[in-house]
Structure formats: structure tokens, C-alpha cells
ZAMARGU-4260 file (C-alpha; in steps of 0.2 Angstrom, whole numbers, plus 5000, padded with zeros to 4 digits):
<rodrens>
0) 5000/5000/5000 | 5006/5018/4995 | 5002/5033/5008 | 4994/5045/5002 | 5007/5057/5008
5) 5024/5047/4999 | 5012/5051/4981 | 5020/5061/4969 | 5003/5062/4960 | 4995/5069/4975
10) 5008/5079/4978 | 5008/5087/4960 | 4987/5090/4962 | 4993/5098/4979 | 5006/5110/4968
15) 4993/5111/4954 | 4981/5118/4965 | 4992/5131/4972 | 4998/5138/4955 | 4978/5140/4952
20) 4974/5149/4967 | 4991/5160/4965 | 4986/5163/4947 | 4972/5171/4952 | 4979/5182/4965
25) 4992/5191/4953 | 5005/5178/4951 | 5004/5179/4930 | 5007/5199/4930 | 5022/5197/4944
30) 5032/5186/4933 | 5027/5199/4919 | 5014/5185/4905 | 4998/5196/4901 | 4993/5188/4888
35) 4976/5180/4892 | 4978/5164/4880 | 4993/5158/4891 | 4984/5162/4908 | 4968/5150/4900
40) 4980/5137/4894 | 4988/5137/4910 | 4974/5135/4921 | 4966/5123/4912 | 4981/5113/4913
45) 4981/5117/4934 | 4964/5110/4932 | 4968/5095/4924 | 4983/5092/4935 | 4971/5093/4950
50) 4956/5081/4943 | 4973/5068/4939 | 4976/5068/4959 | 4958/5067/4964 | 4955/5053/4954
55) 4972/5045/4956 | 4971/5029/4968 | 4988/5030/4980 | 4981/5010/4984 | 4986/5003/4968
60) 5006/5003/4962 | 5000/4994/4944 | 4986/5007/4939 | 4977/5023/4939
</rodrens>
């Protein structure tokens, strides 16, 4: 059995999560992107990083 704190996928939808939330407090315009396609892209692929690690089952080594 894996804990759910040794996953690196949980761990990722942890990171992913937090890049989303800074994103939308200003973290985009401190590092100096604008453009507004990049930002979409971006969070989208927060988005999906964080779906990975909610459905993501730590019990099983062989699969999903």
C-alpha cells in the first residue's frame, strides 16, 4: 500500500492547486505574462493536473 502522503501524484494535484489559486491572485502579471491565452492554457492545465490527483488511487502501484 502507498500513503497518500509518499504520492508524487497527490503531491503534483497539491502544487497544481496552488499555482491556480496564485494565478488568480496576481502571480501571472508578477512574473510579467499578460497575455490571456497563456493564463487559459495554463489554468486549464492546473485544472487537469488537479482532477489527475483526485482521481488518482495511491492503493494501487499497477494502475490509475
Amino acid at each position: 500500500m502507498q500513503n497518500r502522503f509518499k504520492s508524487k501524484v497527490a503531491w503534483l494535484a497539491v502544487a497544481s492547486v496552488i499555482g491556480f489559486v496564485l494565478g488568480n491572485y496576481g502571480l501571472y502579471e508578477a512574473i510579467g505574462l499578460t497575455d490571456q491565452t497563456y493564463q487559459t492554457l495554463v489554468d486549464l492545465v492546473f485544472a487537469a493536473l488537479a482532477a489527475f490527483g483526485v482521481f488518482n488511487n495511491p492503493q494501487n502501484p499497477n494502475g490509475f
